[in-house]
N, C-alpha and C positions, 0 to 999 in steps of 0.2 A: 517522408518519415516524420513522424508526430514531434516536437523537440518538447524534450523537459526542466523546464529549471527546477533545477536541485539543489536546494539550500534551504536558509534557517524556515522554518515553519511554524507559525506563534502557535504552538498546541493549545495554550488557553482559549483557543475559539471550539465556543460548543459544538461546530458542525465537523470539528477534525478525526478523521475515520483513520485509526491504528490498524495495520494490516502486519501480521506475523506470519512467519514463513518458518514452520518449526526444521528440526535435524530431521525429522522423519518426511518430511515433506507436504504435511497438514498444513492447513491454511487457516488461520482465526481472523474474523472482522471481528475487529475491539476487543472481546475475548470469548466469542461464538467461532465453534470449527463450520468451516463452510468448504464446498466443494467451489472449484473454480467457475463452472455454470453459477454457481447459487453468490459469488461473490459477487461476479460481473450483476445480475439480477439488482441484488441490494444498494451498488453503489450506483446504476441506473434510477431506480427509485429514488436515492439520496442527488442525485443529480437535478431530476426533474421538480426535484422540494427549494433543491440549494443549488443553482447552477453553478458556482465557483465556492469550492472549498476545499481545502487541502485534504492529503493523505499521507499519513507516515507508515514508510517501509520497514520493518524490522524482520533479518532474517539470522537464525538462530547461527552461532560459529558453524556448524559443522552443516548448516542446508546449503542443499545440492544448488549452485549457480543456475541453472537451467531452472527452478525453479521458481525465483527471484524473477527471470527475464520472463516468464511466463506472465506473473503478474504486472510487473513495467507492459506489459506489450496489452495487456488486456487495460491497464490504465489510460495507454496510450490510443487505444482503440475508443474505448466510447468520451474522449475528450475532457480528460482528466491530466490537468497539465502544475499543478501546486503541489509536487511530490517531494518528501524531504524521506531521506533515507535514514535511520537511524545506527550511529557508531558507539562503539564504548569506546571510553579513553583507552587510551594507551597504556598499559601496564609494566613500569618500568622498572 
């Protein structure tokens, strides 16, 4: 199984590809809707431009967990290993 380290990711690098995971289960790279074929495709391309560059996960409060592991598992499939998950504070 692929391992991921998950932690800080300096977004200020130009090649860092923002992946959204809305409540409805839409998927946007950066802020284009893409289907999961067409995500996998683009970040293949950005791959073979950039071989190591991060990518942050962000999945909206209420998207479905299964579809978050969808894209970890497509991340972890074409060997994309610099994934930061994205959290909001805490709300106290």
């Amino acid at each position: 199984a692929p391992m991921f380290i998950v932690g800080w990711v300096d977004v200020a690098t130009q090649t860092t590809k923002a992946i959204t995971v809305a409540n409805d289960g839409k998927i946007f790279l950066d802020t284009i809707p893409v289907t999961l074929p067409e995500l996998e495709q683009r970040l293949v391309q950005q791959k073979a431009l950039t071989p190591e560059f991060p990518v942050v996960l962000r999945g909206d409060a209420q998207a479905q967990y299964q579809n978050i592991m969808d894209v970890l598992d497509l991340l972890g499939r074409i060997g994309l290993t610099q994934v930061g998950l994205a959290t909001k504070p805490l709300v106290k």
